[in-house]
C-alpha positions in Angstrom: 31.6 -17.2 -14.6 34.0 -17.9 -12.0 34.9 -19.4 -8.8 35.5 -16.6 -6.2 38.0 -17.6 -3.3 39.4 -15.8 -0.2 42.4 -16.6 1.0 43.3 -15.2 4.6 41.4 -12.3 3.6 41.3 -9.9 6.5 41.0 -6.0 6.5 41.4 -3.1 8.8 40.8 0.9 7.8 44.3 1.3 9.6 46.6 2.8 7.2 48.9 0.7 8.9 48.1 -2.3 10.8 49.0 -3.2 13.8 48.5 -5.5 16.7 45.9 -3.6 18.5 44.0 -2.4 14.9 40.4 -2.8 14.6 39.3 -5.7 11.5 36.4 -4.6 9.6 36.9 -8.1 8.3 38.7 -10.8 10.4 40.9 -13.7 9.0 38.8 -15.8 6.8 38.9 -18.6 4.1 35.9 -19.0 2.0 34.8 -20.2 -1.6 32.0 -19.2 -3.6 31.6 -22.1 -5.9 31.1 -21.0 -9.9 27.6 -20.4 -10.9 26.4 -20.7 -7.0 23.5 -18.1 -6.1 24.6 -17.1 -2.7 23.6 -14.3 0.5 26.2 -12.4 2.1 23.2 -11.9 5.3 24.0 -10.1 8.6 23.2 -6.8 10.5 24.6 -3.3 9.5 28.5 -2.4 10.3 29.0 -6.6 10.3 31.5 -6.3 7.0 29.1 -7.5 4.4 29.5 -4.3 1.8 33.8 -3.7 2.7 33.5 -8.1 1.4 31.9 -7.3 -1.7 33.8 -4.0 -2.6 37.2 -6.1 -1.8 35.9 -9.1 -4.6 34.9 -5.9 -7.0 37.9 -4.3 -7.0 36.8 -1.6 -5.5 39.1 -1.7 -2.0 42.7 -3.0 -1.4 42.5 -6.1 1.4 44.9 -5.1 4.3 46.1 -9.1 3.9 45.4 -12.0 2.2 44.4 -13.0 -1.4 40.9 -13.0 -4.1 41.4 -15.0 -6.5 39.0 -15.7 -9.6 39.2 -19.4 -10.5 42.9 -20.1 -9.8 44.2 -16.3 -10.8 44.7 -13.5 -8.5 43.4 -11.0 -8.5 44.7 -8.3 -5.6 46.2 -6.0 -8.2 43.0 -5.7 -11.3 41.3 -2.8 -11.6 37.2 -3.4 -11.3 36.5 -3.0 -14.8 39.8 -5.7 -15.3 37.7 -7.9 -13.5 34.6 -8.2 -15.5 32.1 -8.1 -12.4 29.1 -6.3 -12.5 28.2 -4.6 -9.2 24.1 -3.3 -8.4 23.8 -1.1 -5.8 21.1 0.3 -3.4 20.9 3.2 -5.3 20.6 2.4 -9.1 24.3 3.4 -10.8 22.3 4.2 -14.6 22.7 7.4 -16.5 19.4 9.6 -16.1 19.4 11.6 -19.5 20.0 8.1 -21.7 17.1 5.8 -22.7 16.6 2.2 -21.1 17.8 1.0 -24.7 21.3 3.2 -24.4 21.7 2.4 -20.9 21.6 -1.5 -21.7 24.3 -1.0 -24.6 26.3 1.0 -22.9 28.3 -1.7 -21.6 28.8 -3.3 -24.5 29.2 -0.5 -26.6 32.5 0.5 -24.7 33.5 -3.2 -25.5 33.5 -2.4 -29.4 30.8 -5.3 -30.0 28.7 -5.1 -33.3 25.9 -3.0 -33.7 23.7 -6.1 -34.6 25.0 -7.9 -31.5 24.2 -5.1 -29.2 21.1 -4.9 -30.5 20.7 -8.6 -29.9 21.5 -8.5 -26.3 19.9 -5.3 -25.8 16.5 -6.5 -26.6 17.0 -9.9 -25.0 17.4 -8.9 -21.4 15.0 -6.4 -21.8 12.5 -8.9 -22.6 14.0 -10.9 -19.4 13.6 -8.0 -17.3 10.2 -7.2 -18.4 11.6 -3.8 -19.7 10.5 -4.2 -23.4 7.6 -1.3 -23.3 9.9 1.3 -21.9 13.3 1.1 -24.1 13.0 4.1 -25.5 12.0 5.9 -22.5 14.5 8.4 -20.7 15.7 6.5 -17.9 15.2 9.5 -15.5 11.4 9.1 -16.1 11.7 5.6 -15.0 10.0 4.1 -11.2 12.8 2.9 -9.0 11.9 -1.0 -9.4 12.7 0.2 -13.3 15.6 1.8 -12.7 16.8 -1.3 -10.7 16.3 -3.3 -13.4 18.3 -1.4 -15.9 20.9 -1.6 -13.7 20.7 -5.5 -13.1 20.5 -5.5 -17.3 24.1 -3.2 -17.3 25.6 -6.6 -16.1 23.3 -8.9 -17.8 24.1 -8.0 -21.3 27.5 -8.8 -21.2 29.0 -12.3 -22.2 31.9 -11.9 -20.2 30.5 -11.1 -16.7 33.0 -13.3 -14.1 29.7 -12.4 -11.9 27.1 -10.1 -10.1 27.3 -8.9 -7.1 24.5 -7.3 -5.2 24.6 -5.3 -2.5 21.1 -4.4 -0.7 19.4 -3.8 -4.1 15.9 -4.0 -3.4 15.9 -1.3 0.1 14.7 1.7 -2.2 11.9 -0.5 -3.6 8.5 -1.2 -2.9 7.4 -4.0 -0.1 4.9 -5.7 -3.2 7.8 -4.9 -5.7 10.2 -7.0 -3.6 8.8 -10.0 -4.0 8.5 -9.8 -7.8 12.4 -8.7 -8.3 13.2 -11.3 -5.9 11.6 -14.0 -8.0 13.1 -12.7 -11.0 17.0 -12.3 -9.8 15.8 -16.3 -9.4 14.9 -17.0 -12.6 17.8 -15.0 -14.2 20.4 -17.3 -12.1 18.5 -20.2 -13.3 19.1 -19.0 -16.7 22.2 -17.6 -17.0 24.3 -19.5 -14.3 26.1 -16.7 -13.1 27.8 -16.5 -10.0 26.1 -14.3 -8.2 26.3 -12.9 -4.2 23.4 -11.1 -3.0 23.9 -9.1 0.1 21.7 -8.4 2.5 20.2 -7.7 6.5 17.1 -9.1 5.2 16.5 -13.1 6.0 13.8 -13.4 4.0 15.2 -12.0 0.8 18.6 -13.9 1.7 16.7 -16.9 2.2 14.4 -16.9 -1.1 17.1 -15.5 -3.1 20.4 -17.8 -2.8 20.9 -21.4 -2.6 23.6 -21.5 0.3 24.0 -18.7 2.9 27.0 -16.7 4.5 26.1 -15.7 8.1 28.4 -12.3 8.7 28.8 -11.0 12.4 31.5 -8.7 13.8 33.8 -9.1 10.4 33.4 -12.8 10.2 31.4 -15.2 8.6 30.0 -17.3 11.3 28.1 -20.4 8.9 27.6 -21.2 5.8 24.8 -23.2 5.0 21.5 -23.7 3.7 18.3 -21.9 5.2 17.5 -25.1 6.5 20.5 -25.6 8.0 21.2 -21.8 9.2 17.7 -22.8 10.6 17.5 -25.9 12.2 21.4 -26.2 13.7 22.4 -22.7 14.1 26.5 -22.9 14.1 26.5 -19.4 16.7 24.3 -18.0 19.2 23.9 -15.1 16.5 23.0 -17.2 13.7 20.3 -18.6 16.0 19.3 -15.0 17.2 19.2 -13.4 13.8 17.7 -15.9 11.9 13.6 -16.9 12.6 10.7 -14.4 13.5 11.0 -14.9 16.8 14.7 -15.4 17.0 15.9 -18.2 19.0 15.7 -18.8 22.8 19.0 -18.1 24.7 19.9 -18.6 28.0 22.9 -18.8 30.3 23.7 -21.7 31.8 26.0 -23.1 34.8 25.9 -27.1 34.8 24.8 -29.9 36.8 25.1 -33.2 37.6 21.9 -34.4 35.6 22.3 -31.1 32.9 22.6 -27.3 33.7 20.6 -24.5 35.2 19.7 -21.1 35.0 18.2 -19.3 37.9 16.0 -22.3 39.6 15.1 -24.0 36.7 17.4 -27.4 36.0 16.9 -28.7 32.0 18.3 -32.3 31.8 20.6 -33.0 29.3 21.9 -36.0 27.4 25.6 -37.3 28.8 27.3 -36.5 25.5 26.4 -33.0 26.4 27.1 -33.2 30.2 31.0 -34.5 28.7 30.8 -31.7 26.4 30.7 -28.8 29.2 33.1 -30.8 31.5 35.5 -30.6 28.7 35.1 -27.0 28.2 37.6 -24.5 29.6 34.9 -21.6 29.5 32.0 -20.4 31.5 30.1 -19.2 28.8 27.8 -21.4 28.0 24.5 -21.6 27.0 21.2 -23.8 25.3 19.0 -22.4 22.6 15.7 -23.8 21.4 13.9 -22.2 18.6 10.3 -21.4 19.4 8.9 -23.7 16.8 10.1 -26.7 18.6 9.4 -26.0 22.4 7.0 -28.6 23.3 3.8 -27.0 25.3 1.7 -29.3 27.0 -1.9 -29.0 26.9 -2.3 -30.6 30.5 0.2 -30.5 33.4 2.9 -32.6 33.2 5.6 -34.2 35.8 8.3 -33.9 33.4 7.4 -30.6 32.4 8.4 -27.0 33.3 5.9 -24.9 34.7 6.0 -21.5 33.4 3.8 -18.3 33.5 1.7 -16.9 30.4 2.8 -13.5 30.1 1.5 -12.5 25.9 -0.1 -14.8 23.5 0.3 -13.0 20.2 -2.6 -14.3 17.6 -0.8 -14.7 13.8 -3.6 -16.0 11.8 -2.3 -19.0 10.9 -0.2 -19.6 14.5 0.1 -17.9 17.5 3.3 -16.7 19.6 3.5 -17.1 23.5 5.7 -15.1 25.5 6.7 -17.2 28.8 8.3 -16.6 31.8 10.4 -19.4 32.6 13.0 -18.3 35.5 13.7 -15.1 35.3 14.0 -15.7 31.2 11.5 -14.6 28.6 10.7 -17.6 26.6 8.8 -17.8 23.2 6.9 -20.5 21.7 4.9 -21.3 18.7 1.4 -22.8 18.4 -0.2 -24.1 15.3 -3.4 -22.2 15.4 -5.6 -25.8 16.4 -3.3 -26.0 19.6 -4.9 -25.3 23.2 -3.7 -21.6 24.2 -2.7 -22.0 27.9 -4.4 -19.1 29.8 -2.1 -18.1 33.0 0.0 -21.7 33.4 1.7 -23.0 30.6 3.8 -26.4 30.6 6.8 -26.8 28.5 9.8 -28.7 28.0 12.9 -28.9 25.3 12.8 -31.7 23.3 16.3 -33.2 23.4 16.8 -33.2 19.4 16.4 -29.2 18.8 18.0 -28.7 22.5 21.4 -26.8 21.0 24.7 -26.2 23.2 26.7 -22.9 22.8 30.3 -22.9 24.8 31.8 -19.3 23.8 29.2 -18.6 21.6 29.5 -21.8 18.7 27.8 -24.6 18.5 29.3 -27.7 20.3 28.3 -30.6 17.9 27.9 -34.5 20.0 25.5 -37.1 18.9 23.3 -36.1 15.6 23.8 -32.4 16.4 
């Protein structure tokens, strides 16, 4: 187990660099802490699998450094590394048995016979893979064949760590959740560093502890799914994460807080300092759905906008609103009043965000 850290990584496809070279992965610093369970999350083409192949071994970084605990590692070879990498598509050899598969590994490593036999059977039992061991791994279902391939790493004592990348897209939807909750359990177990990677929030989200937010080659926050949640660090983070995404929308400011078509929002004067500071015109505020505040009876202090959807969840209901010329969603509880054509809303101060250039501008508790 080790700690993983980048040092200026950046890389381009460019055989050789230059100034006006497209980054698949721009400039960045990061650490994955030993034994962390962690989501590389973000949308396809953002950088997340080009990340993962550079900490294999796998590709060359145009610049920078990876180094495992204090030692770099630029120059190893992947199997030099001792990190075990799980694909989308199960890497396991078709004509062996589960059981041959799972020694494999260590097989190659010279260990014992009793030893292999050991391991073998112990992370089978983990994996729930016990009745089928001596069953030809070609006759296996995919979640099986998944699993081997999550054991391939598992057995071995020296694994620095695991990294996944999208490992549960050929499965099942009602498989998912059960590999999920295992990958969980084995981290518990085994204290591996492991990085999970992924376009999926929800299996980033139930999966790892802390979260990398990748967009356009960079990691844009690193946080919690609270806090990815709550105080989204870019306009992405807030757009990506949340089922409905965040609600964005372009601002120009005012004396009393900022505008967008004929509709003022007041703001606090931390904020109103904040965009007088700024040298750029893009800005913008973002409020998640969950937290606009819908009135059940016209209000003063309230904006009044027009029901355009209500879309009935069970257990809450989504309202599309038209606010402006902007689209704005909001969340009810399912015992809330359900505004027919009017609605009332307004954007509680405390989950009110502030975007200049895209990031977050932190003042006062934000």
């Amino acid at each position: 187990m080790v700690q993983i850290t980048l040092n200026s990584l950046a890389h381009t496809y460019d055989k050789q660099p230059n100034e006006s070279s497209l980054y698949a992965i721009k400039e960045m610093n990061h650490v994955w802490k030993q034994g962390g369970a962690y989501a590389l999350l973000g949308p396809s083409g953002c950088g997340k699998s080009t990340l993962l192949n550079i900490i294999s071994g796998l590709m060359s970084p145009s610049q920078g450094e990876v180094l495992f605990d204090e030692m770099k590692v630029n120059e190893l070879r992947p199997q030099d590394r001792n990190i075990a990498q799980v694909f989308q598509f199960p890497v396991i050899y078709d004509t062996m048995t589960v059981y041959d598969n799972l020694a494999f590994p260590l097989r190659n490593m010279k260990v014992h016979k009793a030893k292999i036999h050991s391991k073998v059977t112990e992370i089978a039992e983990i994996l729930e893979l016990t009745s089928v061991l001596n069953k030809k791994a070609k006759h296996l279902t995919a979640d099986e064949k998944q699993k081997v391939s999550m054991g391939r790493g598992l057995v071995r004592d020296d694994v620095s760590a695991i990294l996944f990348d999208e490992p549960l897209t050929v499965i099942d939807p009602q498989l998912k959740w059960k590999l999920r909750r295992k990958l969980k359990q084995i981290h518990q177990q085994f204290n591996i560093t492991m990085i999970y990677v992924t376009h999926d929030q929800l299996e980033a989200s139930t999966f790892a502890d802390e979260i990398a937010v990748m967009y356009n080659g960079q990691i844009v926050q690193f946080g919690t799914p609270r806090e990815l949640f709550e105080t989204p660090n870019h306009t992405f983070v807030g757009y990506f994460i949340g089922s409905p995404g965040m609600n964005l929308m372009e601002v120009t400011p005012t004396e009393v807080g900022v505008r967008f078509d004929d509709v003022d929002v007041p703001l606090s004067s931390s904020y109103r300092d904040a965009i007088a500071k700024a040298s750029s015109n893009n800005i913008k505020i973002g409020i998640r759905p969950e937290f606009v505040h819908v009135w059940e009876k016209e209000n003063p202090s309230a904006l009044k906008a027009q029901v355009l959807h209500v879309e009935d969840l069970g257990t809450y209901k989504i309202l599309t609103l038209k606010l402006g010329e902007q689209h704005i969603k909001a969340r009810l509880q399912e015992d809330q009043h359900v505004p027919k054509s009017v609605a009332y809303i307004s954007f509680p101060e405390q989950w009110t965000m502030l975007y200049v250039d895209e990031f977050l501008v932190n003042v006062g508790g934000h």
